[in-house]
C-alpha positions in Angstrom: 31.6 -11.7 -12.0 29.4 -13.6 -14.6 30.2 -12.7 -18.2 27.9 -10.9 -21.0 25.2 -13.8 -22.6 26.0 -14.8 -25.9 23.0 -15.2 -28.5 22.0 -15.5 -32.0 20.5 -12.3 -33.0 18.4 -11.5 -36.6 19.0 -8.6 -38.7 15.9 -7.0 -37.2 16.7 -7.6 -33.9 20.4 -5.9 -34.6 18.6 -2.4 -35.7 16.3 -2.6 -32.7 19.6 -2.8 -30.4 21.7 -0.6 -32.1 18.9 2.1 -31.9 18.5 1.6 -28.2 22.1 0.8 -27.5 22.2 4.5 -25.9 21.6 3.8 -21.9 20.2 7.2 -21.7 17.7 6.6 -24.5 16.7 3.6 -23.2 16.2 4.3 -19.1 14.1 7.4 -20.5 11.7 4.9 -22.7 11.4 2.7 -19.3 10.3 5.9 -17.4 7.9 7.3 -20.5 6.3 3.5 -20.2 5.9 3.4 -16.2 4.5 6.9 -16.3 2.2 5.9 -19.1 0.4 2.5 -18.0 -0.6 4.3 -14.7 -1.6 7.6 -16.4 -5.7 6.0 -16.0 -4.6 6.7 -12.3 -4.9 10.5 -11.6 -8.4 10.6 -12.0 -8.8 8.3 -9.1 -10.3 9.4 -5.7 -8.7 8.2 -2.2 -10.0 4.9 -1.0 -9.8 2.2 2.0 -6.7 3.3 4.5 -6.6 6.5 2.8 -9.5 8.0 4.9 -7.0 7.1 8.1 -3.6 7.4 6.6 -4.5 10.7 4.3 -7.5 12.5 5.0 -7.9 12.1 8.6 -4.5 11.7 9.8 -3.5 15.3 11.5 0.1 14.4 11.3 0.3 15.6 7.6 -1.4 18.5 7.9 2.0 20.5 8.7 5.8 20.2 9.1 5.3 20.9 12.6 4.2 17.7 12.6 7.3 15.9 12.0 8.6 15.6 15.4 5.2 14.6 16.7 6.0 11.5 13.8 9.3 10.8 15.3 7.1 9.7 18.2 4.2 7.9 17.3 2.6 5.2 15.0 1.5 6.0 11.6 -2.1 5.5 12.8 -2.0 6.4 16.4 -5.0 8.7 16.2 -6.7 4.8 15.2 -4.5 2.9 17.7 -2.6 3.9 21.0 -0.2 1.6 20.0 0.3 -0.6 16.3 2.2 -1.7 13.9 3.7 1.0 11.7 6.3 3.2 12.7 6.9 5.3 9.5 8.6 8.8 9.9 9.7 9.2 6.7 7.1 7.7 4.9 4.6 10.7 7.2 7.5 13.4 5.6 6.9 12.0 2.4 2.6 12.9 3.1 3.4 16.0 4.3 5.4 17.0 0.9 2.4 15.8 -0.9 -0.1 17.9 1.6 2.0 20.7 1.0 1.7 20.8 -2.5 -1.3 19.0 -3.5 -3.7 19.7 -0.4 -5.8 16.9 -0.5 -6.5 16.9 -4.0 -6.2 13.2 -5.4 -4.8 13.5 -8.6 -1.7 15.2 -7.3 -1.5 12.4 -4.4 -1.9 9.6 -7.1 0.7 11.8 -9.3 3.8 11.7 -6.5 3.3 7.8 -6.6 3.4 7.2 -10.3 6.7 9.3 -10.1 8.2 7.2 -7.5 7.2 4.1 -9.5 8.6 5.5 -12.7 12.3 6.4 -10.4 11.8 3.0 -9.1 11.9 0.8 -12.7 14.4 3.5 -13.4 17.3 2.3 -10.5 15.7 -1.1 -11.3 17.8 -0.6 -14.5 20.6 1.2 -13.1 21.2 -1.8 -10.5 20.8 -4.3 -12.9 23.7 -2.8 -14.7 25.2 -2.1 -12.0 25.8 -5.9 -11.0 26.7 -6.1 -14.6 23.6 -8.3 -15.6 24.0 -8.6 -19.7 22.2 -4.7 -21.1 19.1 -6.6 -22.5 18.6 -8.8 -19.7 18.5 -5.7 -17.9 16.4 -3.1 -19.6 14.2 -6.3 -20.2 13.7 -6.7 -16.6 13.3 -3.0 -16.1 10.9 -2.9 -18.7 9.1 -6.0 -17.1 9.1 -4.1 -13.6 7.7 -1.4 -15.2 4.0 -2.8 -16.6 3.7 -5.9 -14.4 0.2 -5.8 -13.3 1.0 -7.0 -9.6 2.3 -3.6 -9.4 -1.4 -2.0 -9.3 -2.1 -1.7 -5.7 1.4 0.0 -4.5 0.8 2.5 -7.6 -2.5 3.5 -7.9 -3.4 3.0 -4.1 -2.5 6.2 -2.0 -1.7 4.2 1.3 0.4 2.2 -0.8 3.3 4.8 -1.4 5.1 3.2 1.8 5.8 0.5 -0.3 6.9 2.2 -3.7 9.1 4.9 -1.2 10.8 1.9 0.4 11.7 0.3 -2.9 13.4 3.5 -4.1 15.1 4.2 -1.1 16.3 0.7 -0.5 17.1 0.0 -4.0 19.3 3.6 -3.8 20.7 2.4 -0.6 22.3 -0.7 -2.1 23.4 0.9 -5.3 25.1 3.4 -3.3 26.8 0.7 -1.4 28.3 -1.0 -4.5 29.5 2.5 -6.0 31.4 2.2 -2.1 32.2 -1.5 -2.9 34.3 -0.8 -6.1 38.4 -0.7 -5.1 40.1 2.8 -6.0 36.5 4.9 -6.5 36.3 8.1 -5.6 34.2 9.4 -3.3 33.9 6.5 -1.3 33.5 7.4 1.8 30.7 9.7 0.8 29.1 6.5 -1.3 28.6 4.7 2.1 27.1 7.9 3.9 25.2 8.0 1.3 23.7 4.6 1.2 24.1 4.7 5.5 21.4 7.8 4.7 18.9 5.7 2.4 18.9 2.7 4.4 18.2 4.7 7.4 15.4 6.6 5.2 14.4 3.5 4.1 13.5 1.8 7.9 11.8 4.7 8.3 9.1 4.4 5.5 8.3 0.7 6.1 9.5 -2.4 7.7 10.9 -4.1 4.5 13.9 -2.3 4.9 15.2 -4.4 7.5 16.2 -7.0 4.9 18.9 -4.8 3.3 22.0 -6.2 5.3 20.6 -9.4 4.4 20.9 -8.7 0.8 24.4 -7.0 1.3 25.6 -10.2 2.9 24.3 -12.9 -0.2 26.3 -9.9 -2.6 29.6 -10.1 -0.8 29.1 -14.0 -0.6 28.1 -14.5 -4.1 30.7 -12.1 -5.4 33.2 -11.6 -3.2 36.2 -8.9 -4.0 38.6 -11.0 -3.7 38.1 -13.0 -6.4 41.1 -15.2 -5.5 39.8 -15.9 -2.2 37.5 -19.4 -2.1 37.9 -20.2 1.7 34.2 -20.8 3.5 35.4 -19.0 6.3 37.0 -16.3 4.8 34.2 -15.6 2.6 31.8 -15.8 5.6 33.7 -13.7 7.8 34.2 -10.7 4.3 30.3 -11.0 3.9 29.4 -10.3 7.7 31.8 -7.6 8.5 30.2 -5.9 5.5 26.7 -6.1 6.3 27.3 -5.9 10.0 27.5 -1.4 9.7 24.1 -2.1 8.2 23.3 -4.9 11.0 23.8 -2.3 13.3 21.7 0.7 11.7 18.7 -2.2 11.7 19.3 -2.8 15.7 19.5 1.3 16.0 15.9 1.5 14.0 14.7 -1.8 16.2 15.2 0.0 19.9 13.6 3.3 18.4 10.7 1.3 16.9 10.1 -0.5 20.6 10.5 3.0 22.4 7.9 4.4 20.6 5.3 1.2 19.9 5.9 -0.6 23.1 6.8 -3.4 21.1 8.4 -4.5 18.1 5.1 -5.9 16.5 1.3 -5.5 17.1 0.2 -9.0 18.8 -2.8 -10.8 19.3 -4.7 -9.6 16.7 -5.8 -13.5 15.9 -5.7 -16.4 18.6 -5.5 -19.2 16.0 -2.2 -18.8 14.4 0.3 -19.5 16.2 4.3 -20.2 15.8 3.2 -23.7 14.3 0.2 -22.7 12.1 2.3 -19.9 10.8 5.4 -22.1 10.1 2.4 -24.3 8.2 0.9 -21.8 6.7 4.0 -20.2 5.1 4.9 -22.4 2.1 1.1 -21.5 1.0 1.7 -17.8 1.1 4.7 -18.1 -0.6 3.5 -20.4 -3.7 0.7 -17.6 -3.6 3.0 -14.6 -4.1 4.8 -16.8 -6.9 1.6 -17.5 -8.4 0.4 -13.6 -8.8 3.7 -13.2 -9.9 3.8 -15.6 -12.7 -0.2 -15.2 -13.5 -1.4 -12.2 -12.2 -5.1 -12.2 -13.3 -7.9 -11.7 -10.8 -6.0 -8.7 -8.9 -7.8 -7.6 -5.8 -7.0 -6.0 -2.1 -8.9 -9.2 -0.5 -7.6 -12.5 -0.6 -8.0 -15.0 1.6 -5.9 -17.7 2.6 -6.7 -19.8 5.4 -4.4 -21.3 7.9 -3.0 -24.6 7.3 -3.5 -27.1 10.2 -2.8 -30.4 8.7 0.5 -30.8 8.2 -0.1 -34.5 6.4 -2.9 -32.5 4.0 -2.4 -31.3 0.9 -2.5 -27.3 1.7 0.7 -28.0 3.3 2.3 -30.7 1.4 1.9 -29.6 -2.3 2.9 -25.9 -2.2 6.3 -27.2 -0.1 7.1 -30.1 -2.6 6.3 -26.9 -5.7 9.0 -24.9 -3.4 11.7 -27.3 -3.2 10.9 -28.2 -7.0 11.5 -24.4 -7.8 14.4 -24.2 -5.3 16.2 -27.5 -7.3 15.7 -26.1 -10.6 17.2 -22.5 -9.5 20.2 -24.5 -8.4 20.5 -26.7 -11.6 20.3 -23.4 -13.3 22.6 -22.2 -11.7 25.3 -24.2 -12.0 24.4 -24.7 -15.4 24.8 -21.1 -16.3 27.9 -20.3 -13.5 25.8 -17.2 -13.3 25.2 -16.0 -9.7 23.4 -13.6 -10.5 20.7 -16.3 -10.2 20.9 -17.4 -6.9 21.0 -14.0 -6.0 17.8 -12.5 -7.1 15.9 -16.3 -6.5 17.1 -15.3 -2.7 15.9 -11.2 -3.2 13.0 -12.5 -4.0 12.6 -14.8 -0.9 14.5 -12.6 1.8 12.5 -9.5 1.0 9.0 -11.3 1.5 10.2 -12.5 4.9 9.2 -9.2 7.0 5.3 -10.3 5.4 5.2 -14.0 7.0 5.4 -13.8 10.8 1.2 -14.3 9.9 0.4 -13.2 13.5 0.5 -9.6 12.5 -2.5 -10.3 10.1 -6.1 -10.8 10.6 -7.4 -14.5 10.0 -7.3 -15.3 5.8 -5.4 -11.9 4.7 -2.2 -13.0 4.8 -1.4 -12.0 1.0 -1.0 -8.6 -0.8 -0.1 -7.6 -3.8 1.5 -4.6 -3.0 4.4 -6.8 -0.5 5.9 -7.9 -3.8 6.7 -4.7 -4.8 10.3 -5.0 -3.5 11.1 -8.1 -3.6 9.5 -9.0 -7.5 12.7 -7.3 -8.5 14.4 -10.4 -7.9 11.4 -12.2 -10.2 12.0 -9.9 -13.5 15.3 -10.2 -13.1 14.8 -14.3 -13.4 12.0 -13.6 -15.9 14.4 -12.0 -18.4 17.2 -13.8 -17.7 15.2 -17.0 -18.3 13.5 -15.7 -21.6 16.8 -14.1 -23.1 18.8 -17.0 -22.1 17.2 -19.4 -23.7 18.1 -17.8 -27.7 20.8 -20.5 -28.0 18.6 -23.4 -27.5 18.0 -25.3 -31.1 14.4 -24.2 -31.3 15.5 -20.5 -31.4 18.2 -21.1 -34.2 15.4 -22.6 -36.8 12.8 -20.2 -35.3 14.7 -16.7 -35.1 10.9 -14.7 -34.8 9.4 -16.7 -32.1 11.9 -14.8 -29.4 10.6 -11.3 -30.3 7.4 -12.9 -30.9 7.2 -14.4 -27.3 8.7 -11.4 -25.4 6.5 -8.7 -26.9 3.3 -10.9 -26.8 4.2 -10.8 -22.6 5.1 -7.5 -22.7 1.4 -6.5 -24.1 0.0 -8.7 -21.9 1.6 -7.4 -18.6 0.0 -3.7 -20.4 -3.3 -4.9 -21.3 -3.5 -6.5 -17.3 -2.2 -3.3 -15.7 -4.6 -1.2 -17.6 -7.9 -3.3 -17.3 -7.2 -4.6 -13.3 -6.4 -0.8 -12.5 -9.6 0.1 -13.1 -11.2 -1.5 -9.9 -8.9 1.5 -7.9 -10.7 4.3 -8.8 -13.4 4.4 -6.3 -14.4 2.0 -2.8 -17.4 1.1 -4.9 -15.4 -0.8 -7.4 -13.0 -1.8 -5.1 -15.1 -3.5 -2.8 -17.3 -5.0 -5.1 -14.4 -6.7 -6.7 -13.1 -7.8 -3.5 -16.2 -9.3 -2.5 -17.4 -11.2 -6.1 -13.5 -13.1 -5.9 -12.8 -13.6 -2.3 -16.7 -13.7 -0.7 -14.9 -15.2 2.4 -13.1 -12.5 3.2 -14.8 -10.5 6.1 -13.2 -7.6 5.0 -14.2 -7.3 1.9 -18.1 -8.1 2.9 -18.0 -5.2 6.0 -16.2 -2.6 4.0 -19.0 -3.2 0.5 -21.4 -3.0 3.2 -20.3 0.6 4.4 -19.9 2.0 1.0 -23.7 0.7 0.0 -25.2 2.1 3.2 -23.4 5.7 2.5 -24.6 5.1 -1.4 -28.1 5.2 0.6 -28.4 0.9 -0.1 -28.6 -0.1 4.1 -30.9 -3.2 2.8 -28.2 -4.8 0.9 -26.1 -3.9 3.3 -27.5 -5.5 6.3 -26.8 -9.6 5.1 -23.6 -8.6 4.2 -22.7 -6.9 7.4 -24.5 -10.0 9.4 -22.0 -12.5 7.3 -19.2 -10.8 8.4 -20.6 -10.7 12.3 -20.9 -14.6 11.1 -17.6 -15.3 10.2 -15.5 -13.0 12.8 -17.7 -12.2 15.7 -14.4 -10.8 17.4 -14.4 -7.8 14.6 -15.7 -4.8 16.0 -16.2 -2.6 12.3 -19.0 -5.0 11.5 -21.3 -4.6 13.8 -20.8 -0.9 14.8 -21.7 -0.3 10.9 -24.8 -2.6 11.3 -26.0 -0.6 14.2 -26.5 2.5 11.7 -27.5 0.1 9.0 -30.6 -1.3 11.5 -31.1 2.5 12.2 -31.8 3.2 8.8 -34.1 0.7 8.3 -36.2 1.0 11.3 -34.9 -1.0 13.4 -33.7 0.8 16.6 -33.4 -1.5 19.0 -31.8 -3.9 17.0 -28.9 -1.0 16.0 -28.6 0.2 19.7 -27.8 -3.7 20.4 -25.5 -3.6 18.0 -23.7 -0.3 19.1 -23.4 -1.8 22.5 -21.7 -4.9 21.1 -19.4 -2.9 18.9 -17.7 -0.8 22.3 -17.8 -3.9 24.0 -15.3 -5.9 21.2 -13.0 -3.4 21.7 -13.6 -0.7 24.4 -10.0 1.2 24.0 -10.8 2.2 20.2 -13.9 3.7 20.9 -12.9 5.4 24.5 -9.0 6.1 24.2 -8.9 7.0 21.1 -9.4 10.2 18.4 -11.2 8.6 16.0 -12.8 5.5 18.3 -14.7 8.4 20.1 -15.2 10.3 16.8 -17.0 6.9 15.5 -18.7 7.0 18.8 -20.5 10.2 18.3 -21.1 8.9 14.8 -23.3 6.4 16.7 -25.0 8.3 18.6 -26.1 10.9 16.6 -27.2 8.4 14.4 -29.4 7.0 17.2 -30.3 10.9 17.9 -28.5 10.4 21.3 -27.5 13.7 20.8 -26.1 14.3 24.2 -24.0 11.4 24.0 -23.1 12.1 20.7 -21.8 15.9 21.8 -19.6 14.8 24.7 -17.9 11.5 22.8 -17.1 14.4 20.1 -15.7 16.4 22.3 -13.4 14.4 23.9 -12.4 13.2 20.3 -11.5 16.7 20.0 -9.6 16.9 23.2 -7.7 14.1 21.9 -6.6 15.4 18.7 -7.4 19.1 18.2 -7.1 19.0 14.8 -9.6 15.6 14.0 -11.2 16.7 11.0 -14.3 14.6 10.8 -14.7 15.3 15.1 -14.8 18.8 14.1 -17.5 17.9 11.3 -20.0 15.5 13.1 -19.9 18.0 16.2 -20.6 21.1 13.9 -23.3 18.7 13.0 -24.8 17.6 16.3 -24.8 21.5 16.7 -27.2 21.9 13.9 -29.4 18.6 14.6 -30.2 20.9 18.4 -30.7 24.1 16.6 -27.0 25.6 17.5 -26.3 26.6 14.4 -23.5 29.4 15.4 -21.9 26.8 16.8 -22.0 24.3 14.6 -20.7 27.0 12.0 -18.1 27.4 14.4 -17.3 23.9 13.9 -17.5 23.2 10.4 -15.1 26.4 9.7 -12.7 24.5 11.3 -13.1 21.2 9.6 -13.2 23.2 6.2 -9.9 24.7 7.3 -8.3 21.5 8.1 -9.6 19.3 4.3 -11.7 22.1 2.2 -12.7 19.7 -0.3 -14.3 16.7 1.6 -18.0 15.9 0.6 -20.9 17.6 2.5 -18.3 20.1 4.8 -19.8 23.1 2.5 -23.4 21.9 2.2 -23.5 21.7 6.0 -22.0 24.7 6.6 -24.6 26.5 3.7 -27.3 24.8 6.2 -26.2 26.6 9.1 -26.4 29.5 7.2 -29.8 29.3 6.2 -30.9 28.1 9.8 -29.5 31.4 10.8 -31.6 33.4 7.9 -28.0 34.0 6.0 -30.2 33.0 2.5 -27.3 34.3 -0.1 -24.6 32.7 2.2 -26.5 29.5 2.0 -26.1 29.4 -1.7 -22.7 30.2 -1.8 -21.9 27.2 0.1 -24.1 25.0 -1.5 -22.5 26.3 -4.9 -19.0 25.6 -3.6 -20.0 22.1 -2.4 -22.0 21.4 -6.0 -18.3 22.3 -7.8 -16.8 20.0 -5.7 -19.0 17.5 -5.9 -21.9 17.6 -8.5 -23.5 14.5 -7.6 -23.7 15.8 -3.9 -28.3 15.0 -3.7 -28.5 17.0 -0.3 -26.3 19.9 -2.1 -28.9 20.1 -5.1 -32.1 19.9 -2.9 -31.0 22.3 -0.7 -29.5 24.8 -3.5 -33.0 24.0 -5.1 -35.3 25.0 -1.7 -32.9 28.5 -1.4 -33.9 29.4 -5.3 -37.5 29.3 -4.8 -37.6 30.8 -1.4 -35.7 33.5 -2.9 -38.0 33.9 -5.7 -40.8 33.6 -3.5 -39.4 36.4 -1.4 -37.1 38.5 -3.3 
């Protein structure tokens, strides 16, 4: 086990310490400081995946639900079949339901605590592994307010990723309170850790890594110390991550079962095995390099595939890999510390789940919120790196540039979180930002596209939807949101052309599945195919009995054919379902009115107008009740 650092410390740094000396006093001033550079956060609305992961996700609207979990994907009301198998982290959503409805400030609230529990075990394992106290609450500290951090925290849809950390994190710290010879409670250590890890494969796919990580411990460190043999070594590390080898395999044969498949394929045709082993050291140089400078945060990068293996895409990002790789080995056995190699290979082994690339669309192959788990590996290094060097010369003649350097990064990590945050708050923001830094990503042009056309914008909408028909023509979202743009604007045939094209990119979504035939109607009615709009609805309903916005367009169709009753009839139920979605009481105050219910009208329209002031329609229509009434009292 590597020994405490030694260091030159000033009289002013020896008051800090003593001060914060106390472990107790010090993990609460890391949690105070997580909790207090995300505070901007909960007065931020849901954005992006949260409309399908949150709001119209019917598996956490109850516990009943969790069983129906057990058995599905995460988005299967989206996709027969996908990618994300994620029990827990649906258990997790309906906790939040439960207590917050869907209110967003108590949604963005549950993952600012699990960020602030998260730099808290990032302490407690540090000192755990018996990494020096400062190098530690350094790293903690570092965890806490690094601005790559932004997405998992102040994105809803993100909490997968801040769950996972704490339960995998808990799950290895666990294990090592097992580890230790002559504990107590040992056996009830590894059930414990058995439990997290299994919790922790059920929130998100990361997880898989954790035997992984065991393993490089027990290699690195093995407990017998006395014991230098390769095979013996080997053969300690493997039978002590093989339990956990074993729960992974368990989780694997579940997660086949119920996707039909271990991954989602085929959602790109041009990266294959080869691209993707090319394509790789790029990635990985551009999660190092958000890591090290993490300016110009946003949800829409884009890195394209590397073909040329001779070019320079390829070549220059592995040479700066094996140039890190030599200098984390020269630093290593300069130091004899290995806790070095050990978090330079967390760091690595927990990204690996993110680079089979065939699982991504063309370009967005990088995410800020993957380095979640594994950047605990990076401030670890970070600190190590920045503490370690006090008995170099320069340190000895300069004894204020050390406190200088680390609290001039500390304030910059701050200033970064709280300024990039910002661009989380609303799609507006988050799109726009997306777009201006990455204007090739397709993403990022479709998605700015829909938000203008709802912000009543569909001619600057339209050339960024046709750019994105442009640059994937195999992308379905782009031109089924360019067929209500061309409505808008008049042109019809154009929009029913476009419609047409849409269901024929990808015909299961929009015929097999809840919200595929919800989006459907959406079209239709748009089009004022009303007929076709009612029986697309309908079957959306069939689907998925409790599809919020199906309920909602339907209760509208109802009203566009003068039903109001029973479009009332449906709007109840999509008020019961998410009370405090925009327009669900101004339509139902409209089918009031249509059905001469004047005071009801206004109550509704009040109710949606405290909601959501801003709401136009709400305003005009509260506006056309008060003089009617006064015109007719």
């Amino acid at each position: 086990m590597n020994q405490p650092q030694r260091r030159n410390v000033t009289s002013d740094e020896a008051a800090v310490s003593a001060w914060l000396s106390n472990p107790a006093l010090l993990a609460a001033l890391i949690a105070l400081l997580s909790f207090l550079v995300y505070l901007p956060a909960l007065g931020f609305g849901f954005v992006s995946d949260d409309q399908m992961q949150v709001l119209s996700n019917p598996l956490v609207l109850s516990w009943r639900m969790i069983p129906r979990a057990l058995q599905s994907n995460l988005w299967f009301q989206v996709v027969p079949t996908g990618t994300y198998y994620r029990p827990f982290f649906v258990i997790w959503s309906i906790l939040n339901h439960a207590l917050f409805g869907f209110d967003p400030r108590g949604w963005h609230f549950s993952n600012i605590v699990l960020h602030v529990i998260a730099a808290s075990l990032v302490f407690a394992l540090l000192r755990k592994v018996r990494a020096d106290y400062w190098t530690a609450a350094l790293a903690a500290v570092f965890f806490a307010i690094h601005p790559v951090h932004i997405e998992s925290v102040a994105w809803v849809s993100a909490g997968s990723d801040l769950l996972v950390a704490v339960l995998f994190v808990a799950a290895f710290l666990a294990y090592l309170n097992f580890r230790e010879p002559g504990g107590r409670r040992r056996v009830a250590w590894l059930c414990l850790s058995f439990l997290s890890c299994a919790c922790a494969l059920l929130t998100k796919e990361m997880a898989i890594t954790l035997p992984v990580i065991i393993f490089l411990y027990e290699w690195l460190f093995p407990r017998d110390a006395a014991a230098s043999h390769v095979r013996a070594k080997l053969q300690a590390a493997v039978w002590a991550a093989a339990p956990f080898g074993l729960l992974d395999a368990a989780y694997l044969v579940q997660r086949r079962r119920v996707l039909h498949g271990l991954v989602q394929m085929g959602l790109n045709d041009r990266v294959g095995a080869l691209t993707t082993l090319k394509t790789i050291p790029l990635v990985l140089l551009s999660y190092l390099r958000l890591l090290v400078w993490p300016v110009g945060l946003n949800s829409f990068y884009y890195t394209a595939p590397v073909t040329d293996i001779l070019g320079a895409r390829f070549l220059v990002p592995l040479l700066g890999l094996l140039v890190l790789a030599g200098l984390t080995w020269y630093w290593f056995r300069r130091e004899r510390d290995p806790l070095i190699p050990f978090f330079a290979l967390w760091l690595v082994v927990c990204l690996v789940p993110v680079l089979y690339l065939r699982t991504f669309k063309i370009g967005d192959f990088v995410r800020d919120r993957y380095l979640y788990l594994p950047s605990i590996g990076f401030v670890f290094l970070l600190a190590r790196a920045l503490l370690g060097v006090g008995r170099q010369w320069v340190y000895a003649r300069m004894p204020l540039l050390r406190p200088a350097l680390l609290l001039a990064l500390s304030l910059a990590f701050v200033a970064g979180t709280l300024s990039q945050q910002i661009y989380w708050a609303n799609e507006l923001l988050l799109y726009y930002r997306g777009y201006s830094l990455s204007p090739k990503s397709t993403a990022a042009a479709k998605f700015l596209a829909a938000t203008l056309n709802r912000m009543g914008k569909p001619e600057r909408a339209a050339p960024l939807l046709e750019q994105a028909i442009g640059d994937d023509p195999k992308d379905d979202y782009a031109p089924f949101t360019l067929a209500i743009v061309y409505y808008r604007l008049g042109r019809t045939a154009e929009a029913g052309q476009q419609l047409a094209r849409a269901v024929a990119l990808n015909p299961a979504y929009y015929s097999e599945t809840s919200d595929g035939l919800t989006d459907m109607g959406i079209g239709f009615s748009t089009l004022q195919q009303y007929a076709d709009a009612e029986s697309s609805l309908k079957k959306a309903l069939q689907l998925e009995p409790d599809a919020v916005l199906a309920h909602f367009y339907l209760g509208l169709v109802f009203l566009r054919t003068q039903r109001p009753a029973e479009g009332e009839q449906q709007l109840r139920q999509a008020i019961a379902i998410n009370p405090t979605t925009a327009d669900f009481h101004w339509a139902l105050g409209l089918s009031r009115q249509m059905q001469g219910d004047l005071p009801g009208a206004s109550r509704e329209y009040e109710e949606e107008l405290q909601l959501h002031p801003d709401n136009t329609q709400a305003q005009t229509s509260e506006r056309e009740i008060t003089l009617k009434r006064a015109e007719d009292p």
